[in-house]
VEXKE-576314 format. One record per residue (C-alpha): residue number from 1; z, y negated, x negated. Coordinates in steps of 0.001 Angstrom, whole numbers, m for minus. Layout:
residues N
@k->NUM w->Z v->Y u->X
...
end
This chain:
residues 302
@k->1 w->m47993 v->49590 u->32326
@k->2 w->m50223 v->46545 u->33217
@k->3 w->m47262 v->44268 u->31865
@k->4 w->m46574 v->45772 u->28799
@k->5 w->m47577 v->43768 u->25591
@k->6 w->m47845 v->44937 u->22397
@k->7 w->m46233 v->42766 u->19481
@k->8 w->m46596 v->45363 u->16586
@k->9 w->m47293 v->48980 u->16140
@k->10 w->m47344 v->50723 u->12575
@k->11 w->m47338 v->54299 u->11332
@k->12 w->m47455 v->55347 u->7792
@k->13 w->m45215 v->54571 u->4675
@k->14 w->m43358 v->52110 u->4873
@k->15 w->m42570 v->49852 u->1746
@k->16 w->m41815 v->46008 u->549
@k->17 w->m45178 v->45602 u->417
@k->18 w->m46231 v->46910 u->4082
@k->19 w->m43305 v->45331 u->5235
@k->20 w->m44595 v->41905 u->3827
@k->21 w->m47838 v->42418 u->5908
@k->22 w->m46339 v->44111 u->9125
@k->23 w->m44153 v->40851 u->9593
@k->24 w->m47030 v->38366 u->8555
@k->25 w->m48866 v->39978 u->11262
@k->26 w->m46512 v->39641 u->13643
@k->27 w->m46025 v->36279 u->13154
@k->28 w->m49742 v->35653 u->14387
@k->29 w->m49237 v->37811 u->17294
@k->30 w->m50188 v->35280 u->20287
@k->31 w->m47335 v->37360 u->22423
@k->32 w->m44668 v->37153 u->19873
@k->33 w->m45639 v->33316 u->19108
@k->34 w->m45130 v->32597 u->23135
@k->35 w->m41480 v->34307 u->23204
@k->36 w->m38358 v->32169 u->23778
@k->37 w->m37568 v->30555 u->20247
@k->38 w->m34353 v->32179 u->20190
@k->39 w->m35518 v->35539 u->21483
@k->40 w->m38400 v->35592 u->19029
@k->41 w->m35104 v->35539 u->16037
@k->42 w->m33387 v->38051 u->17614
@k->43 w->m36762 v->40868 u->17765
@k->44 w->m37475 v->39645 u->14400
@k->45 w->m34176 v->39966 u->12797
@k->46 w->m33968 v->43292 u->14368
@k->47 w->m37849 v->44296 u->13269
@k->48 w->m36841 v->43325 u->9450
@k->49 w->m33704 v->45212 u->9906
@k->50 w->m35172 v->48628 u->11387
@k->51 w->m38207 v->48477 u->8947
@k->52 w->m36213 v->47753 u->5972
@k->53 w->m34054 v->50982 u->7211
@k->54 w->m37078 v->52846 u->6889
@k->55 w->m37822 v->51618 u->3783
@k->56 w->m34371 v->52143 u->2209
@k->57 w->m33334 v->55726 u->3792
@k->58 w->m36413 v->57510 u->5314
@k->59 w->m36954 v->61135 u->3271
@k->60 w->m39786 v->60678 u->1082
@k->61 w->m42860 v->59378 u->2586
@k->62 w->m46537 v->62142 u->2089
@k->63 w->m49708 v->62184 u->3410
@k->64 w->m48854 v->65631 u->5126
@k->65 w->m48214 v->65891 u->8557
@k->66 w->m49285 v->62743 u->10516
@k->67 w->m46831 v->63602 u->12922
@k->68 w->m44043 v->63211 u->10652
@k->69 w->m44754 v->59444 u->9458
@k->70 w->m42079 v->56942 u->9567
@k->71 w->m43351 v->54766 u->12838
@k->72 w->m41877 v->51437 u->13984
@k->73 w->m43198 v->49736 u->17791
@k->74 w->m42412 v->46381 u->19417
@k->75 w->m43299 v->46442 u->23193
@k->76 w->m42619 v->43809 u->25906
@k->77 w->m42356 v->44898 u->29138
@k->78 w->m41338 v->42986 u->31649
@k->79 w->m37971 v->41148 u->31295
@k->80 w->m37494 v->43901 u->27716
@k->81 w->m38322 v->43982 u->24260
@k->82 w->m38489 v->47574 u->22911
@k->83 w->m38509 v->48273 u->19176
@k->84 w->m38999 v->51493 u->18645
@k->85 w->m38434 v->53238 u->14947
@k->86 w->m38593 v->56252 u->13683
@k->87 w->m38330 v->58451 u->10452
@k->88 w->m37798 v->61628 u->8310
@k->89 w->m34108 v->62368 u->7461
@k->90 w->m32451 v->65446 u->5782
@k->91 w->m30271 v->67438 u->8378
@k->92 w->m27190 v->66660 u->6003
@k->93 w->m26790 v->63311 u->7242
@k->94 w->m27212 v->63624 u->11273
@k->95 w->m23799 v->63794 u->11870
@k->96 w->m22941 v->60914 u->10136
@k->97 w->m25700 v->58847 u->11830
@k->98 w->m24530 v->60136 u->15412
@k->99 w->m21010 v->59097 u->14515
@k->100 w->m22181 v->55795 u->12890
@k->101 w->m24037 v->54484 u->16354
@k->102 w->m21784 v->56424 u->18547
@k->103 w->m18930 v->54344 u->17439
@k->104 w->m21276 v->50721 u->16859
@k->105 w->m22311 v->51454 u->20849
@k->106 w->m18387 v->51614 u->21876
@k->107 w->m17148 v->48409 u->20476
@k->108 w->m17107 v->44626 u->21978
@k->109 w->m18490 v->41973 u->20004
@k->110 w->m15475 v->40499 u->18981
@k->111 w->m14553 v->43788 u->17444
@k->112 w->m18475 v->44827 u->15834
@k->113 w->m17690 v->41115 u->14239
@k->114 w->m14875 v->42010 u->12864
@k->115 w->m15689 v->45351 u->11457
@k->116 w->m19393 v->43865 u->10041
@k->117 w->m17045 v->40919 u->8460
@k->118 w->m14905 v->43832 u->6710
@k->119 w->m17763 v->45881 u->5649
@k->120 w->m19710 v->42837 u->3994
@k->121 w->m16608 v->41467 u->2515
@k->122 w->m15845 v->44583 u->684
@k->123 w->m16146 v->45031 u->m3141
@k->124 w->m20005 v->46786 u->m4357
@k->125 w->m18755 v->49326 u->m5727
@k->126 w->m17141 v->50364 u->m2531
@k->127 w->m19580 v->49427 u->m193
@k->128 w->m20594 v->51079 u->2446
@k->129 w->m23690 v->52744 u->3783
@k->130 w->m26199 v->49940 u->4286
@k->131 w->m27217 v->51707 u->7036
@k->132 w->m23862 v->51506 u->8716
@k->133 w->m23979 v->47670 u->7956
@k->134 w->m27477 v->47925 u->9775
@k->135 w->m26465 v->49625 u->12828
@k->136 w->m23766 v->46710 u->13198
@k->137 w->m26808 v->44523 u->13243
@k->138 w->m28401 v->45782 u->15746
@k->139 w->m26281 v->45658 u->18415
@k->140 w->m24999 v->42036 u->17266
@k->141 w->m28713 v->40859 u->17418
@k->142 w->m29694 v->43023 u->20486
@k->143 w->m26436 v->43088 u->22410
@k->144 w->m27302 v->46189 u->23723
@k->145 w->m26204 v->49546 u->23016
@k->146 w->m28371 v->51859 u->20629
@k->147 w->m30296 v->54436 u->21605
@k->148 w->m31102 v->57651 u->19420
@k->149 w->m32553 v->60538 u->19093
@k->150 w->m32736 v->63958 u->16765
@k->151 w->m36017 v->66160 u->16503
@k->152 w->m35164 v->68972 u->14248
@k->153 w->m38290 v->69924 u->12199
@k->154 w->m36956 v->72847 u->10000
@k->155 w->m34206 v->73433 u->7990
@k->156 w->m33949 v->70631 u->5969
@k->157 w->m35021 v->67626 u->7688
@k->158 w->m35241 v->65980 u->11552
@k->159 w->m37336 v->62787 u->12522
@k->160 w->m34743 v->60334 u->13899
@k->161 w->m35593 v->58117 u->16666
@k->162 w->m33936 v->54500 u->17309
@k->163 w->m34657 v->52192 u->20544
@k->164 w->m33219 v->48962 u->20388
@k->165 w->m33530 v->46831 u->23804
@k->166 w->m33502 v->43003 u->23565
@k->167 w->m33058 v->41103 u->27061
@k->168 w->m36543 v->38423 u->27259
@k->169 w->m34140 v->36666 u->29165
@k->170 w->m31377 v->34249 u->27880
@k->171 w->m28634 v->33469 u->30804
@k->172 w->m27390 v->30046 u->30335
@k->173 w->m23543 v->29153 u->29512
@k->174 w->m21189 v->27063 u->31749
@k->175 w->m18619 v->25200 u->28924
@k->176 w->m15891 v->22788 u->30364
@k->177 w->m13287 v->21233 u->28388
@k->178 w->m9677 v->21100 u->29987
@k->179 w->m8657 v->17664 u->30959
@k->180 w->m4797 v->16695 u->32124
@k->181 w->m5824 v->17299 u->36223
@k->182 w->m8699 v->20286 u->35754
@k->183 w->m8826 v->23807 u->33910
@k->184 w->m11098 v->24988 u->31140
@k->185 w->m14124 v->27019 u->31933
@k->186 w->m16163 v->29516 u->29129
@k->187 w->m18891 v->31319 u->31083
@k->188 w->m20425 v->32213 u->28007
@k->189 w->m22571 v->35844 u->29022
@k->190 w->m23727 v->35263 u->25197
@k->191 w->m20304 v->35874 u->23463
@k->192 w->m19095 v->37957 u->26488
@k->193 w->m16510 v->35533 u->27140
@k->194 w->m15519 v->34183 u->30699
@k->195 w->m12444 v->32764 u->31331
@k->196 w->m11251 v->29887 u->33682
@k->197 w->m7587 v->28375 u->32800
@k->198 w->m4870 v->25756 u->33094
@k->199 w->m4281 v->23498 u->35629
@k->200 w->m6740 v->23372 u->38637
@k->201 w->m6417 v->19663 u->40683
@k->202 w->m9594 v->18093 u->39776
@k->203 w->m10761 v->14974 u->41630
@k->204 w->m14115 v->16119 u->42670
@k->205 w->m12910 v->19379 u->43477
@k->206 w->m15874 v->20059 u->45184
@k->207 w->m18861 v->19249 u->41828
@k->208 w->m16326 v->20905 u->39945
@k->209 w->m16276 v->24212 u->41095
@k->210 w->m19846 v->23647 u->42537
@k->211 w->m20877 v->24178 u->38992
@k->212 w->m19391 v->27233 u->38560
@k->213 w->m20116 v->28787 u->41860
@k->214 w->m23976 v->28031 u->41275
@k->215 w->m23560 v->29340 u->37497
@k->216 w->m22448 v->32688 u->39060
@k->217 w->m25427 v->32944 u->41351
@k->218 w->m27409 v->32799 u->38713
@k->219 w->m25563 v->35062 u->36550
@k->220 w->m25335 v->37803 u->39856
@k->221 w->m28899 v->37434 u->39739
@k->222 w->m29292 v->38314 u->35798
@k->223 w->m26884 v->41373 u->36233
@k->224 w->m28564 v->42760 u->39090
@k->225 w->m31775 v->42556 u->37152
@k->226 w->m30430 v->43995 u->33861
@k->227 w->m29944 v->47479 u->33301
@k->228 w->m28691 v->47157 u->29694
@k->229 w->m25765 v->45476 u->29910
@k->230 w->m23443 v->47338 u->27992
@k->231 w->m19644 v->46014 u->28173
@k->232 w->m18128 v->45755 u->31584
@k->233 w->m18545 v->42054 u->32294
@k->234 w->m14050 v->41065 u->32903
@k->235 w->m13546 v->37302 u->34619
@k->236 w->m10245 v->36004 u->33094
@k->237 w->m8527 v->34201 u->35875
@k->238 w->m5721 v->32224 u->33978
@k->239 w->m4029 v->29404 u->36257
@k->240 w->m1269 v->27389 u->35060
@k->241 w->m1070 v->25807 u->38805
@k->242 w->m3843 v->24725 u->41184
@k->243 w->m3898 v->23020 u->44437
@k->244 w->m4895 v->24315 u->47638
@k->245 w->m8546 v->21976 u->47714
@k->246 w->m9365 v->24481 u->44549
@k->247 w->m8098 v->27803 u->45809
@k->248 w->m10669 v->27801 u->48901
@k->249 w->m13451 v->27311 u->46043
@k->250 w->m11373 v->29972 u->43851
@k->251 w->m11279 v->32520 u->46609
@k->252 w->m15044 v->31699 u->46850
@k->253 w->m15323 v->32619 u->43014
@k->254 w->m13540 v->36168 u->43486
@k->255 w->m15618 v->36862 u->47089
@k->256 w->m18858 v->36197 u->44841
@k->257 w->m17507 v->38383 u->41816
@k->258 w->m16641 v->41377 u->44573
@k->259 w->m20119 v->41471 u->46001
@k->260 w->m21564 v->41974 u->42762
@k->261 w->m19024 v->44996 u->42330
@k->262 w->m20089 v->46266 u->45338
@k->263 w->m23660 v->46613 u->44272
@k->264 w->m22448 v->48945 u->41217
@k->265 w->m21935 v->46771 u->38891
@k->266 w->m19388 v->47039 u->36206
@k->267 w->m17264 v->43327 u->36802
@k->268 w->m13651 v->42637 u->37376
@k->269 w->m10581 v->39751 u->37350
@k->270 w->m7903 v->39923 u->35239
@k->271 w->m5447 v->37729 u->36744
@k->272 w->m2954 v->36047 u->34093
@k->273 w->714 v->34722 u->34945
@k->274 w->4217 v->34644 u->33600
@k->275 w->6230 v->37381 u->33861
@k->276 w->8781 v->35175 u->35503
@k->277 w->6166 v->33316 u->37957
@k->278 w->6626 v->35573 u->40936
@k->279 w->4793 v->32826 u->43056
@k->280 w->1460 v->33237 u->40707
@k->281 w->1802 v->36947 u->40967
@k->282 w->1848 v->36864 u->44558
@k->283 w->m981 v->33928 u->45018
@k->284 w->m3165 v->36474 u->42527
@k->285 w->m2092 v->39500 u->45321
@k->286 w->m3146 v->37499 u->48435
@k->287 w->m6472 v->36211 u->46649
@k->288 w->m7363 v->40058 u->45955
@k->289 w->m6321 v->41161 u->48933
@k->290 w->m8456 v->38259 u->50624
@k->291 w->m11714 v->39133 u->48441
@k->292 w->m11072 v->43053 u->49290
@k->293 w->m11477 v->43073 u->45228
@k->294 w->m8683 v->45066 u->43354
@k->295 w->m7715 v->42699 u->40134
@k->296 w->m5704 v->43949 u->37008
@k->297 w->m2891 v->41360 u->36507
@k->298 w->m1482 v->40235 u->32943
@k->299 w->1362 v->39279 u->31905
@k->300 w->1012 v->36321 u->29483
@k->301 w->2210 v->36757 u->26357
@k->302 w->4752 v->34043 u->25151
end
C-alpha cells in the first residue's frame, strides 16, 4: 500500500539483547518519532510486551528453517498500527493460548482491569502464566480485540501468529461536572464510559447540550471510520428530571445515536428511572418511540 509505513520489522532470535537494539531502533524511526505522544506509548508498550513474549515462551530458537523464526512487524497504515508477532510453540499449549485470548477478547475494560489487578496481586508462587498477564496487556494498551492464529508444523510444535491493532487516532472526551440546575456528562470513548445524569435545567440550555451534540458528530465520525471497535458502544441516559428546553436537545441526542445504528453500528441507550417513576418510564417510551430507536430501560437500583 502507498500509505503503509514501516516502524520495525525483525526476524531471527529474539533475546534481551536484540530486544535492547530492536527498541533503540525504533526509537530513531522518523515515523514512530512523528506519532501522537500518547499513541507512540501505547505501540511501544505493546512492542516490549509482544517481543518480550517471544523472548520468554517461544520454543527454542535454531538456525534451521528460516521460515520458522520468531518474527515481530510494526506497520502504519492509514488511521492503524499493526504489530504483528509470531513464534514457535509446542502443540501442548494451543489450547490454552486459544482459551487465554478467547476469553481476554470477551471482556470490557472495567472487567480485563479487574482480572489483570487479581492476577498481579497474587502471591509468586501462585502466579500465573506471564503470558496470560500479557494478553491482558494487550488489549488494555490496544483496546482492541486480539487476533490469532495456529500453523501446525508437525507433531510437536505450530508457529503462532498475534495481530494487535492500535487506533492512530485518539477521539477526544466530553467531561462535565453536575451542578445544582444541570446533569453530569462522561463521554469518555477512552474508558468506554458515556453516561449523561441528574437533573437537566441548565441556563444556557442551548451551549450546554451544543457541546455534546457536536462531541457526538465527531465521535459518529470516528465510529464510522473504525472497524476495530470491539465493545458495543451503550449511551447511559440517567435523568433525575429535566425540563422541556433540554428534552428537544435530548431527543436530538437519541435521533443522532439512531442514525449511527442505522449504519450498522453496534450503539444503544439504556434509559435509567425508578421503579416507581412511571412518568420517567413513559418520557423514556415517547423519546424512543420519537427517535424510531428501541432503548433497554433500567431500573435504578436503590
Amino acid at each position: 500500500m502507498a500509505d503503509s509505513l514501516h516502524l520495525l520489522e525483525f526476524k531471527g532470535c529474539v533475546d534481551h539483547k536484540t530486544i535492547d537494539q530492536l527498541l533503540k531502533n525504533l526509537k530513531k524511526n522518523k515515523d514512530f518519532i512523528l506519532l501522537n505522544k500518547t499513541i507512540g506509548k501505547r505501540t511501544y508498550s505493546i512492542i516490549v510486551e509482544c517481543l518480550e513474549n517471544v523472548a520468554k515462551h517461544a520454543e527454542k530458537c535454531t538456525a534451521g528453517d528460516k521460515a520458522d523464526l520468531p518474527h515481530i512487524s510494526v506497520v502504519k497504515e492509514g488511521e492503524k498500527i499493526y504489530v504483528r508477532t509470531g513464534n514457535l510453540v509446542r502443540r501442548d499449549r494451543i489450547r490454552m493460548l486459544d482459551s487465554s485470548i478467547s476469553l481476554v477478547n470477551r471482556l470490557n475494560e472495567s472487567d480485563l482491569l479487574s482480572l489483570y489487578d487479581s492476577k498481579i496481586n497474587m502471591p509468586h508462587e501462585t502466579a500465573p502464566d506471564c503470558a496470560g498477564v500479557g494478553f491482558l496487556l494487550l488489549k488494555l494498551k490496544s483496546r482492541q480485540n486480539i487476533d490469532h492464529s495456529f500453523n501446525i508444523k508437525n507433531s510437536e510444535l505450530a508457529y503462532f501468529e498475534l495481530k494487535i491493532t492500535v487506533n492512530n487516532y485518539i477521539m477526544r472526551k466530553l467531561i462535565k461536572n453536575q451542578t445544582s440546575n444541570s446533569p453530569k456528562v462522561i463521554l469518555d470513548p477512552d474508558i468506554g464510559r458515556y453516561e449523561i445524569s441528574g437533573e437537566s435545567r441548565p441556563p444556557d440550555v442551548a451551549g450546554f447540550y451544543g457541546d455534546i451534540l457536536n462531541w457526538f458528530d465527531d465521535y459518529s465520525h470516528y465510529l464510522m471510520k473504525s472497524r476495530d471497535v470491539y465493545n458495543p458502544v451503550v449511551i447511559n441516559l440517567d435523568f433525575d428530571y429535566f425540563n422541556s428546553s433540554s428534552a428537544k436537545y435530548i431527543l436530538d441526542f437519541c435521533k443522532k445515536i439512531a442514525d449511527v445504528r442505522s449504519k450498522g453500528k453496534e450503539i444503544g441507550i439504556n434509559w435509567h428511572y425508578e421503579d416507581d417513576d412511571a412518568d420517567m418510564l413513559e418520557t423514556g417510551r415517547e423519546m424512543s418511540k420519537m427517535a424510531k430507536f428501541p432503548f433497554e430501560y433500567i431500573v435504578k437500583q436503590r
